[in-house]
N, C-alpha and C positions, 0 to 999 in steps of 0.2 A: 763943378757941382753936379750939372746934367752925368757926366760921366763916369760920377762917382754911385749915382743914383742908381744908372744901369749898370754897374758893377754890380750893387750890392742886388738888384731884381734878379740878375741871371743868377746868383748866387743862390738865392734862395729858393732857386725853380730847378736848380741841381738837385739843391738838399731833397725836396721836393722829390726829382725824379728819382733818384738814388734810394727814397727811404720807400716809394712805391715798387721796386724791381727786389728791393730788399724784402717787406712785405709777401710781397708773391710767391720769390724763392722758399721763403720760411713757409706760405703753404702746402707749397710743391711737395716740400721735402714735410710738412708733417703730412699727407696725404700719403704721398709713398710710405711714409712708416705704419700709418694707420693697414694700408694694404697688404705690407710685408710682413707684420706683425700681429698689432692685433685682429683685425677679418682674417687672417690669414686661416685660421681653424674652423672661422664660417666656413668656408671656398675651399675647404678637405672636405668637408663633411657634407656639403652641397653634392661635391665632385662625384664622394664616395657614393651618395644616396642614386647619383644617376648609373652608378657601375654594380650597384647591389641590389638584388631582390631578398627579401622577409618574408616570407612564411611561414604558417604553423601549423605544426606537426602534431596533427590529432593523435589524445589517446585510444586505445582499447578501451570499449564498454565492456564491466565486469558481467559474469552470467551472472542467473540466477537456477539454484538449485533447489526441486525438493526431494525428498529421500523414502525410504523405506525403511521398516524395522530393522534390518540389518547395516544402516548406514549405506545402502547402494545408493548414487548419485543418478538424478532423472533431471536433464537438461530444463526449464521452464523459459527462459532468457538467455538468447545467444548474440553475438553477434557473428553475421557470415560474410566473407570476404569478399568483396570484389573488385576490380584491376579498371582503371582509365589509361587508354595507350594514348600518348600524345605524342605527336613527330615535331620536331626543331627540320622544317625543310631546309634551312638552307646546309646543314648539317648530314643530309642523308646524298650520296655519289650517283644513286641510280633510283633513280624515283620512277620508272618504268618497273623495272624487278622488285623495288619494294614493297608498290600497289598489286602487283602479280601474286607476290608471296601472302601479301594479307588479305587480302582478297578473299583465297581459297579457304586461310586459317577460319577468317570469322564471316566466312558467307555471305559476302556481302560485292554488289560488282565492282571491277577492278577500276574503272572509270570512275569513278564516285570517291575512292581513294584517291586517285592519281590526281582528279582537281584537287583535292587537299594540299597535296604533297606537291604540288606545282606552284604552292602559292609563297615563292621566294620572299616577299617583302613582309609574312608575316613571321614573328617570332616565335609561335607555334598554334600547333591547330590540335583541336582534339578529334581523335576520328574515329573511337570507341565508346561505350564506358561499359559498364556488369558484365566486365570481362569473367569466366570461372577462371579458376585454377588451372582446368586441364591448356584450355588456347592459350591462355598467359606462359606457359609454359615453352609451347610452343612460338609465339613471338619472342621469347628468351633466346630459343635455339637461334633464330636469324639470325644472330649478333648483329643485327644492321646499327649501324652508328645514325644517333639522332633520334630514336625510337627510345620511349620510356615508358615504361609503365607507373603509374602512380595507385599503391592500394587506396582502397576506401572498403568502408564498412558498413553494412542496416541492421537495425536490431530487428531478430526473427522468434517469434514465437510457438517452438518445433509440436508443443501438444497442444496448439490451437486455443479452445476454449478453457481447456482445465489452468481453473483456478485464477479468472481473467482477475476477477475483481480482488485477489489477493496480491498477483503482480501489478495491477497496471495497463501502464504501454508508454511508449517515446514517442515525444511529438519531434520535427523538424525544422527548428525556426532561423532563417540562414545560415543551413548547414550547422547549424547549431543540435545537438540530441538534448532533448530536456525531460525528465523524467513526469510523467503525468499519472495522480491516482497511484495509489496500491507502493508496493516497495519498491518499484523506479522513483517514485516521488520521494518515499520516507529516504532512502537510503543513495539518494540521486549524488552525492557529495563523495560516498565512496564505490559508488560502480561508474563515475566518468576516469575521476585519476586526473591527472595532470596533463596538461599539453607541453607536446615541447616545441620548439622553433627553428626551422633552417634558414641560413644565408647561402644567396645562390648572387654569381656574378653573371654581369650581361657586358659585350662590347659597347663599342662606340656608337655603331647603329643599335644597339636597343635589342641583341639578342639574347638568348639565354649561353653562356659556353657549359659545354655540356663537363669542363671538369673543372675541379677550383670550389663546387659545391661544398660544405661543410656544416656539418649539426651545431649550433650556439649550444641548444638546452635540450636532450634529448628524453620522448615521453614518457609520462610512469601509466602504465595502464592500470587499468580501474581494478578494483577486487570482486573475488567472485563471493558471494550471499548466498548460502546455504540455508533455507528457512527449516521451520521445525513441521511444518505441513508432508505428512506423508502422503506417497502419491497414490499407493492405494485405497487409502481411505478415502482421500478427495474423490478420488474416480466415483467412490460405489458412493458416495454420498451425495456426488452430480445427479448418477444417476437414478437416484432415489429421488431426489426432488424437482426430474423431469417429470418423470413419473408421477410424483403425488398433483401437481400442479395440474399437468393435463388432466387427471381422475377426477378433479376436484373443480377444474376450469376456474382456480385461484387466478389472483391478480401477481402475486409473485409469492415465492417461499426462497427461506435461509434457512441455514444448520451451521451449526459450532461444534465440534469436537476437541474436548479437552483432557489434557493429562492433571485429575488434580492434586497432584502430588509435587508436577512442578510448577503448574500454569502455561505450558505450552501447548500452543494451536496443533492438532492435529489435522482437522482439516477446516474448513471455511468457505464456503461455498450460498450462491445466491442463485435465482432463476426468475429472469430472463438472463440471461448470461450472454458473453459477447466474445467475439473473436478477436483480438488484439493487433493481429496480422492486418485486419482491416476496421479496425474503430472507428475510420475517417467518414465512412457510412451510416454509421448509427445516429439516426434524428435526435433517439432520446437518452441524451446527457445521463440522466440516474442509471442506467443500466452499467454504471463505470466506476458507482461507488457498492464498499461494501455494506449492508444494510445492519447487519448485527452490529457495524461499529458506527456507522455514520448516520444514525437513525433511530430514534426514540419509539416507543408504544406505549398504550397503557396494556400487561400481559394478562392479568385476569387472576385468576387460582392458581398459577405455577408459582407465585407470591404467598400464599398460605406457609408453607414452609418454614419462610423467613418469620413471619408472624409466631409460629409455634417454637420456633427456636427461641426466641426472645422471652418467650413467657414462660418455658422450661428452664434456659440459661438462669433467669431472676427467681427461678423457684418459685411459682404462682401458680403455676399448673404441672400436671403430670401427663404421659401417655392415658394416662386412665381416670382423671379428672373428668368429671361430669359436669353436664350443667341441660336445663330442662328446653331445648329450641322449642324459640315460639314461631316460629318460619317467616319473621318481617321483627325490624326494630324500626320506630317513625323517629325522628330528628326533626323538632317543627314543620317544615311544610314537607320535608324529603324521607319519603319511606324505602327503606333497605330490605330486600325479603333473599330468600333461598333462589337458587336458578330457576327453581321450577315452582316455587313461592307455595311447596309444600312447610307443614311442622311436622319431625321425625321425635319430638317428646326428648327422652333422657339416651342423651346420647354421650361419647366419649371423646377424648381429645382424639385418640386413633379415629374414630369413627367421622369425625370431624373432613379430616384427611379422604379418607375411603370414599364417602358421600359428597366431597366437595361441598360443605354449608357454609353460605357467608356468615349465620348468625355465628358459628362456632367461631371463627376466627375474630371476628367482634371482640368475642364473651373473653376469647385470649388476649387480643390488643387492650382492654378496658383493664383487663387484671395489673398488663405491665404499665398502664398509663401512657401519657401523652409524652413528657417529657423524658422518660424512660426510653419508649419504641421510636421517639425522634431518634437518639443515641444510636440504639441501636439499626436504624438504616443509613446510621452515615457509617458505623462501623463495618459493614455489611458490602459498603463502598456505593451507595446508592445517591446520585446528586454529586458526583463526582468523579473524576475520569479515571477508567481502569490503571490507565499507565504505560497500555500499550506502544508496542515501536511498530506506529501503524498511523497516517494520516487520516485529518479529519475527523478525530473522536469527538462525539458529544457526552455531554455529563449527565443528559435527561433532565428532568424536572418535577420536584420532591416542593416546589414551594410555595403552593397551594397548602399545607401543614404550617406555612408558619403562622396562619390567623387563628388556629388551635380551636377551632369548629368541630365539635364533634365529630358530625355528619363525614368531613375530610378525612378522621383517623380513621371512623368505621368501613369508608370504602376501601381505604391505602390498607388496611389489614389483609383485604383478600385481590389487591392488587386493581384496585379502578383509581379512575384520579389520580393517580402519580403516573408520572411518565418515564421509563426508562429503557436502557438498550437492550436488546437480546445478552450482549457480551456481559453487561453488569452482572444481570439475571443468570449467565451460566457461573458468572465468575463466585456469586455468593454463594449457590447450589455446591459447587466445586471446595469452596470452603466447608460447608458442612459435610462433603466425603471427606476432605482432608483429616477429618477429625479437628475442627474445629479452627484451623490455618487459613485464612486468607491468602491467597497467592497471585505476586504480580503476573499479569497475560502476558507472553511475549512468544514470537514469529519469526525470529530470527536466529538462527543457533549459532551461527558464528560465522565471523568476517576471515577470506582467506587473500592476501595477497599475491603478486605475483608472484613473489619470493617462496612462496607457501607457506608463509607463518600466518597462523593463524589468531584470532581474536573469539574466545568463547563466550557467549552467556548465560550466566549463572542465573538459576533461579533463586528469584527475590520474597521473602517473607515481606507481607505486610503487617501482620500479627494478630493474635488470637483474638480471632468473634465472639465464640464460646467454646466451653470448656469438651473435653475428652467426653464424656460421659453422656454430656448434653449432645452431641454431632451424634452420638450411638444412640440415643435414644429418638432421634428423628430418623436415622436412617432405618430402624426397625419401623419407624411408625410409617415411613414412605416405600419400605418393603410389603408391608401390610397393604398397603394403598393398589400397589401393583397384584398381590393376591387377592384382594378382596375387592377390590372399587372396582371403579370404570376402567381403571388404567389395567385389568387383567390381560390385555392382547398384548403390552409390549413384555409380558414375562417370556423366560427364554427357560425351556426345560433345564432342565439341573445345576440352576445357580440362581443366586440370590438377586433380585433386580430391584432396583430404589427410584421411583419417580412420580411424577405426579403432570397433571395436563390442566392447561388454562384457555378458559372461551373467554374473551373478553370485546365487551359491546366497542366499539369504535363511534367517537365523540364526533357528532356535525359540526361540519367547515366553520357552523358562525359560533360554536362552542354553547349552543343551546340545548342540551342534552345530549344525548345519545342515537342514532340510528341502528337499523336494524342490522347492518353487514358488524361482522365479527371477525377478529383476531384468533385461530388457533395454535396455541401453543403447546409442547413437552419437552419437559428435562426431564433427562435418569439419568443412573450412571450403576456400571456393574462392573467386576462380581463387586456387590455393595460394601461389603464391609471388608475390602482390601481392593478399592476399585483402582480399574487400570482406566476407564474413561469417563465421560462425563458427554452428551450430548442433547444439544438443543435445537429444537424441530419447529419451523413458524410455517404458519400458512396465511399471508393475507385476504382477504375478501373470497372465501370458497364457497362455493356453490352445493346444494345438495342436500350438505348436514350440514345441523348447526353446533354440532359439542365435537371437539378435539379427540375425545377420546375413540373418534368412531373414523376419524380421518389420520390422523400420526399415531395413532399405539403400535398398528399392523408397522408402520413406516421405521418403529424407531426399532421394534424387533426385528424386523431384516438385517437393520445394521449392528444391531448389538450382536445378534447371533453370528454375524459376518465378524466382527473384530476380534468377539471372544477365540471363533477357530482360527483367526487370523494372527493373533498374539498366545496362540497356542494356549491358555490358560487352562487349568485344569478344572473340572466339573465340581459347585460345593457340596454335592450328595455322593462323593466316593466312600 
């Protein structure tokens, strides 16, 4: 029985060993297959990650264009080329001749190279960069093996200041270009383009091999942006508003130049203005945006207009509508008078115009009503963004009229109390030259890729303000204005000139009235009654004078007289 016993123990201490070596084997063997098998494509891809380098392969930044009446092309946004040489030392046979030869190329001593290029255990060294063209060329001739050049590129701003606050500028944020302000910002999505990516192989030790390189995804460079800003105009309209600012020792001045037949910018210009090339300097930030678009005012009397159109459009009044100025209308505690808080008696709707009267524009806004001249300032596109392909537009601010306070229509008729852009203000004036068309603003004429097709844009109706009849009856009455008013200086001898000029009081910080600094502003636009421009002249906080008509009339006749011989247009007295 003892015998039998340790029979059957050793028996079961086999099973026992036998199912533990069994056990184990079966792990062995699913370890091996897990290794052979499935990790197996980890342990490629591991493998491969340590024999391959990834990089990417910057696009071209697209330029930016503006032009001239003939369509000639004026670079504004470039990008300029420049070269990083980098050496693979262990790759180069004579590192004594090859610090010799670069040396002399990029002037630099030969010692300073040669430590470079001595330093075998590194995988490469950079020993240049804003290589030009011409020594890049030159380091090409060497053929030395192991020497590379790698391009790179800065955006450069070849006319400096012209037209900062229209383009922009590129900021650099690791190596990264990002479009900041202005049409780098709007149009940043098609002047970078696409990146593309290279795989590059390294040995064992972690070098680069200089062949085996190969493109994955090669780059689409950015398109070039052709704006609708000519560059002669911008120039003479720069500097015209150097000039008036310093004459006037303003806080700053802007101008708009428009086509109003399409709604494109001719030019757009602000002062203080900035250099692009070096923005990284400038303390103050606002000098980077455009003010005509990124900035509200209240403009004063260059709002009459709008006023008189509306009550003409509604048949309420005529050019030649009377009514007897009593030179102040009171609104319970809030009295409204004339600029100069004269009464002129029985005066005209023309006349209205000519003598800049706030009671006249009243007497007009009252005729069409509250709910009427509401309409018609949104039709007008007032409290609402022009539509511009322009960052940062404001809509202004029309909504102090919604509590339908007297007092609130009678100011907004001659332009106090509402807040709006320069751009609104040229854009409705623009509609009244159009003969009565609204039209969208736009800056951009067309997108051109590298391929050289191109992407046009059309000019956009927004739709009629008012009528044919009515746009000709205020552009005589604002022809009148330029013959007979204040605004006689911006007439230009032998053609027809339409505009009108606004002083307006500028509201204190805590919005408790008004202060004494003012807003000068003028639109016109000529030859009138087939006009080829439209322009809008601001002066903030000037010194001196205090009525527009004595500071921009002289300013906006330089430039009218300038574009008229500039657009060759013919005289309306032949």
């Amino acid at each position: 029985m003892v015998h039998l016993r340790l029979h059957q123990s050793f028996h079961w201490r086999l099973v026992i060993l036998i199912s533990f070596f069994l056990t184990l084997l079966a792990a062995v063997i699913l370890r091996v297959f897990s290794l052979a098998i499935v990790e197996h494509r980890r342990f490629v891809v591991a493998a491969e990650k340590q024999q391959q380098i990834f990089e990417v392969l910057p696009s071209r930044r697209g330029k930016i264009f503006a032009q001239d009446k003939s369509g000639v092309l004026l670079p504004l946004a470039i990008q300029k080329s420049f070269f990083t040489l980098v050496a693979v030392p262990k790759d180069i046979s004579d590192h004594a001749l090859a610090a010799s030869n670069l040396g002399e190329l990029l002037s630099v001593q030969t010692d300073d190279i040669y430590a470079k290029l001595a330093k075998a255990d590194d995988p490469y060294e950079v020993i240049a960069r804003k290589i030009d063209d011409e020594t890049a060329a030159g380091i090409r001739a060497l053929n030395t093996q192991g020497l590379m050049l790698v391009e790179e590129s800065r955006r450069v701003y070849p006319q400096n200041r012209l037209a900062a606050s229209v383009i922009g500028f590129v900021s650099y944020d690791d190596g990264e270009e990002r479009g900041e302000y202005g049409i780098e910002r709007a149009y940043q999505k098609e002047l970078e383009g696409d990146r593309g990516f290279f795989e590059g192989e390294k040995d064992a030790a972690g070098f680069w091999v200089s062949v085996g390189r190969r493109i994955i995804n090669p780059p689409v460079n950015g398109a070039d942006v052709i704006l609708t800003i000519d560059a002669n105009i911008q120039f003479k309209v720069e500097e015209e508003l150097i000039s008036l600012r310093e004459k006037w020792q303003a806080e700053s001045a802007l101008a708009i130049a428009i086509e109003p037949s399409s709604g494109r910018i001719l030019a757009l210009a602000s002062s203080p203005a900035f250099d692009p090339n070096d923005y990284s300097s400038e303390k103050d930030f606002s000098v980077f945006r455009a003010p005509a678009i990124n900035s509200q005012f209240e403009l004063g009397s260059v709002f009459k207009p709008i006023t008189m159109a509306a009550g003409i459009n509604e048949g309420v009044i005529s050019a030649t509508t009377t009514y007897q100025d009593p030179g102040r209308r009171k609104y319970g505690g809030f009295t409204v008078s004339n600029f100069d808080g004269r009464s002129y008696g029985l005066q005209t709707m023309t006349q209205v115009l000519e003598r800049s009267l706030n009671t006249g524009a009243i007497f007009a806004a009252e005729r069409v009503g509250k709910e009427r001249f509401w309409q018609y300032l949104q039709r007008f596109g007032f409290g609402q963004k022009a539509e511009i392909d322009f960052p940062g537009e404001v809509v202004g601010d029309i909504s102090n009229l919604n509590a339908g306070r007297d007092v609130d229509y009678a100011t907004a008729s001659f332009g106090q109390g509402i807040a709006i852009t320069p751009l609104q203000m040229a854009m409705a004036m623009g509609a009244i030259a159009n003969r009565g068309i609204l039209m969208t603003p736009y800056m951009v004429e067309r997108i051109r890729d590298e391929a050289g097709v191109e992407e046009l844009h059309r000019p956009t109706e927004r739709g009629e303000v008012i009528s044919i009849s009515s746009a000709e009856t205020i552009t005589k009455m604002l022809v009148s204005a330029v013959r007979n008013g204040f605004e006689n200086r911006a007439g230009v001898n032998g053609y027809f000139v339409a505009g009108k000029t606004g002083t307006a009081q500028i509201p204190k910080k805590d919005g408790r009235g008004y202060s004494d600094e003012v807003i000068h502003t003028f639109v016109g636009y000529a030859p009138a009654f087939n006009p080829k421009f439209l322009i809008l002249l601001q002066l903030n906080r000037p010194k001196g004078n205090r009525f527009a008509a004595n500071t921009l009339t002289p300013a906006f006749h330089n430039l009218a007289e300038f574009m008229l011989n500039y657009y060759e247009i013919p005289s309306d007295e032949r």
